[in-house]
C-alpha positions in Angstrom: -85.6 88.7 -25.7 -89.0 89.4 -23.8 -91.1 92.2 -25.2 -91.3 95.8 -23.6 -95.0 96.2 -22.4 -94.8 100.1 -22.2 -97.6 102.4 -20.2 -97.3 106.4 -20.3 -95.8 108.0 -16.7 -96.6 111.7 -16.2 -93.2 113.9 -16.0 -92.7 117.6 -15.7 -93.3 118.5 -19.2 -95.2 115.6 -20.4 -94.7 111.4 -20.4 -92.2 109.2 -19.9 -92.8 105.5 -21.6 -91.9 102.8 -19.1 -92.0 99.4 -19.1 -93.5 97.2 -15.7 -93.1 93.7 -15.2 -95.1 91.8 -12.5 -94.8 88.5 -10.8 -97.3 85.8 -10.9 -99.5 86.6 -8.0 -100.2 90.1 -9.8 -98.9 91.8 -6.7 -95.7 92.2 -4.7 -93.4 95.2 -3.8 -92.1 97.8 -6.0 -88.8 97.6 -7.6 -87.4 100.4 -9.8 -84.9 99.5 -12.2 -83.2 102.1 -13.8 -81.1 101.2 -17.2 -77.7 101.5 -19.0 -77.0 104.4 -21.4 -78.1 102.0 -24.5 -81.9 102.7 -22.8 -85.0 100.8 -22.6 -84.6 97.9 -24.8 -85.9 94.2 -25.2 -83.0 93.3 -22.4 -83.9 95.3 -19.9 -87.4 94.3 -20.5 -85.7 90.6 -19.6 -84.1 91.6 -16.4 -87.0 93.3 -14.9 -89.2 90.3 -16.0 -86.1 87.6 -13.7 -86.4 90.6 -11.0 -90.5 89.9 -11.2 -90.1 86.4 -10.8 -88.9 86.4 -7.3 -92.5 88.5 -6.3 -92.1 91.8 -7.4 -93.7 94.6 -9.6 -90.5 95.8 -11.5 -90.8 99.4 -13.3 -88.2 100.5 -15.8 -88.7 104.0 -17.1 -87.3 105.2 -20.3 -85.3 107.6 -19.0 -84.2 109.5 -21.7 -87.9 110.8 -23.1 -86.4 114.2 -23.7 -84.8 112.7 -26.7 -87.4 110.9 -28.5 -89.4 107.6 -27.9 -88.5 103.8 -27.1 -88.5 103.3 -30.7 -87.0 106.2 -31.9 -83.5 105.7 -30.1 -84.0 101.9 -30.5 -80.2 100.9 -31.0 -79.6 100.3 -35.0 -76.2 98.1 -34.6 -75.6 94.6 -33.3 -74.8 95.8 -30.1 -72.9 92.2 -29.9 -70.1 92.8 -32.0 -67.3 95.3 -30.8 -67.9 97.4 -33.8 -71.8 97.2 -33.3 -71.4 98.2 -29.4 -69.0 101.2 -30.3 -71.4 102.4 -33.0 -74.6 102.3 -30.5 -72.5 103.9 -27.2 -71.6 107.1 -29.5 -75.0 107.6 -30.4 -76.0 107.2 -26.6 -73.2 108.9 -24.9 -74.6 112.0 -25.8 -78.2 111.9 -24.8 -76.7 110.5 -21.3 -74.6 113.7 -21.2 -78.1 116.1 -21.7 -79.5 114.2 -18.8 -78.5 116.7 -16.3 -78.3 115.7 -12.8 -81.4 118.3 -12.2 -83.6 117.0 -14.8 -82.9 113.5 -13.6 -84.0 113.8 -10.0 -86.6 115.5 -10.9 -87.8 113.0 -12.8 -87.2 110.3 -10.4 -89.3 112.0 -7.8 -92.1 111.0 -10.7 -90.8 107.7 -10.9 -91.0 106.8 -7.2 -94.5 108.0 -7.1 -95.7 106.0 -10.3 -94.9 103.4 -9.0 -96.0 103.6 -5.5 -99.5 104.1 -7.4 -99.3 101.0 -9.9 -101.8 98.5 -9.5 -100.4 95.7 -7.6 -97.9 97.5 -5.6 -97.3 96.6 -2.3 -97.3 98.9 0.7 -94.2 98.8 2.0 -90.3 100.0 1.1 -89.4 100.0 -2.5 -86.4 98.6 -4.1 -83.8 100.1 -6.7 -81.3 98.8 -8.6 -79.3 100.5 -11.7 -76.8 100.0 -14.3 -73.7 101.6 -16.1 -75.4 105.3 -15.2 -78.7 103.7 -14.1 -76.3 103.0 -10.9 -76.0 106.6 -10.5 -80.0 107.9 -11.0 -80.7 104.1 -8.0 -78.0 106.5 -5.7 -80.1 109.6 -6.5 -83.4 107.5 -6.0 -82.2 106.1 -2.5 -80.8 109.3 -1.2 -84.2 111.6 -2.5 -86.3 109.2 -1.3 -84.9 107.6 2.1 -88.3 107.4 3.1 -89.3 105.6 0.6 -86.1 103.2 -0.5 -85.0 100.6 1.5 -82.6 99.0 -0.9 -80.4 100.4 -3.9 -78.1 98.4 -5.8 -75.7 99.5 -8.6 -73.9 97.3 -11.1 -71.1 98.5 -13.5 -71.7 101.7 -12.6 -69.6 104.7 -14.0 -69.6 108.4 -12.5 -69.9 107.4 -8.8 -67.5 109.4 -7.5 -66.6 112.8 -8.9 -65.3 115.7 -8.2 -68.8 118.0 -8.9 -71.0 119.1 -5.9 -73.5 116.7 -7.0 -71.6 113.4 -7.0 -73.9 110.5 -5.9 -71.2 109.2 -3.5 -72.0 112.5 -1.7 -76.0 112.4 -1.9 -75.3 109.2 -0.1 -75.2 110.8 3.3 -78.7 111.4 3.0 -79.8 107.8 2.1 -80.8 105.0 4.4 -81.1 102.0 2.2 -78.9 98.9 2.4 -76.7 99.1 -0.9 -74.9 97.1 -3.3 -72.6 98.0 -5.6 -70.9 95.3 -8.0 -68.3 97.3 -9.8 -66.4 96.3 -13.0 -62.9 95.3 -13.1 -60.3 97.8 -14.4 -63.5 99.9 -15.2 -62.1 103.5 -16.4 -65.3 105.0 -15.2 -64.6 103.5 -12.0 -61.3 103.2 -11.1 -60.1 101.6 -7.8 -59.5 104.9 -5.9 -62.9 105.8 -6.8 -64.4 102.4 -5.2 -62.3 103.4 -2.6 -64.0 106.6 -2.1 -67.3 105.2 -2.7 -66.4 102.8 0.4 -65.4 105.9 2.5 -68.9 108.5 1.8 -70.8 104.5 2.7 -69.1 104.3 6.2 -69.2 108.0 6.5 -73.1 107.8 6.3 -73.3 104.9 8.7 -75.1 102.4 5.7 -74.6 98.6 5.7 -73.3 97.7 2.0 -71.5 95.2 -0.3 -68.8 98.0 -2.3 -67.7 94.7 -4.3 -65.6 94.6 -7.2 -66.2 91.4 -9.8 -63.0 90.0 -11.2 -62.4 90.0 -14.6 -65.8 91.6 -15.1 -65.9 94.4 -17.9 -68.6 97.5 -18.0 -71.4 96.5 -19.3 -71.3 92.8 -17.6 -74.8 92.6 -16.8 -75.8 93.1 -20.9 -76.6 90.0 -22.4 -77.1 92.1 -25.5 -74.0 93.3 -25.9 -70.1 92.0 -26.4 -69.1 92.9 -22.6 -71.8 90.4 -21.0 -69.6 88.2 -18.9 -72.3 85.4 -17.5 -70.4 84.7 -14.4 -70.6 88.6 -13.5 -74.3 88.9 -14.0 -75.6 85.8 -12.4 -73.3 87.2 -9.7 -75.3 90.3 -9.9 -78.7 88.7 -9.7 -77.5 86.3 -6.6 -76.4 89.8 -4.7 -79.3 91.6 -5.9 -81.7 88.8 -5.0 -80.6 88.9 -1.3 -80.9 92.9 -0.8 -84.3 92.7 -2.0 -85.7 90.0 0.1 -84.1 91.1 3.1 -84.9 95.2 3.1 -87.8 95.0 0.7 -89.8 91.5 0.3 -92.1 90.3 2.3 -90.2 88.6 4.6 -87.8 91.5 5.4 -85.5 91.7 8.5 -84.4 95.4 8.0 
């Protein structure tokens, strides 16, 4: 697994650790990756650093800093193992429940504008792209920032549609990125009415989107440190991600 390489964000109250990956040239457009309820990690830390090899700055913040550091809430089980993943989600399902929809777009409003300011980062529209509830703060990040992000994708994503005031497939109407969403099959967190839905607040906002879901794919596809990685779902993912960034967001952008 590739390393973290960790700078200090400002946020409302303090720092936020985050981890930024860069392509070879040094320089490229932003990307911000937002990840899964396990947190920053070694994996994520690998996904940014594929997302960087196709000529962007990637920036993955650790989004639960209210709760203690990267290491601190380092996972302590083999997340590989049933057993292992079950024991890591409980501890995590918690903190993901304390990060209140407030405090998170707050918080992304910080995110968008460290990484407009990283060395290296093209002028230009950013990307986003989130997982598990990562997909919900890249919905939150689009629809915030319209100005700002050109391109959201969400993968395995859990909480899309709800019944709260807040619900990101509402904030949608406000958004003007292309989007992606690759949803897990048979995903409880996600069920098919809910894509549905999703599908409906897209068209509803007039936005060009893929509101795919991947056969046979459980949550957590995407994780290749953890027992739901299915590799047919995630290279999927990076095909479908790949294309939304270098049409709305690379260099050679058409939208």
């Amino acid at each position: 697994m590739t390393d973290l390489d960790l700078l200090a964000l400002p946020v409302a109250g303090g720092t936020a650790e985050a981890h930024v990956s860069r392509p070879e040239s040094g320089h490229g457009p932003g990307v911000l990756l937002f990840t899964d309820a396990i947190g920053l990690r070694p994996q994520i830390a690998a996904m940014c650093e594929r997302v960087a090899g196709w000529g962007y700055v990637v920036l993955a913040p650790h989004v639960f800093h209210r709760e203690g550091t990267v290491a601190d809430l380092a996972p302590t089980a083999d997340a590989r193992t049933p057993e292992g993943r079950d024991a890591v989600m409980a501890q995590a399902m918690s903190r993901v429940r304390r990060l209140t929809t407030d405090l998170a777009r707050a918080d992304i409003a910080e995110y968008v504008t460290a990484l407009r300011g990283l060395e290296g980062v093209d002028d230009g529209p950013l990307g986003t792209t989130g997982y598990c509830m990562g997909a919900r703060l890249a919905v939150y990040a689009a629809a915030d920032h319209p100005d700002d992000v050109a391109a959201c994708g969400g993968f395995h994503g859990g909480g899309l549609v709800t019944d709260d005031a807040d619900s990101p497939h509402l904030a949608l109407a406000k958004a003007r990125a292309e989007l992606a969403f690759g949803h897990a099959d048979g995903d409880r967190s996600m069920p098919p009415e809910a894509v549905a839905t999703l599908g409906v607040a897209i068209a509803e906002a007039g936005l060009t989107a893929r509101n795919e879901v991947y056969p046979d794919a459980p949550h957590g596809y995407t994780m290749a440190d953890t027992s739901m990685y299915q590799e047919r779902g995630a290279e999927r993912h990076y095909d479908v991600l790949h294309d939304l960034l270098s049409r709305r967001v690379g260099p050679g952008r058409t939208g």
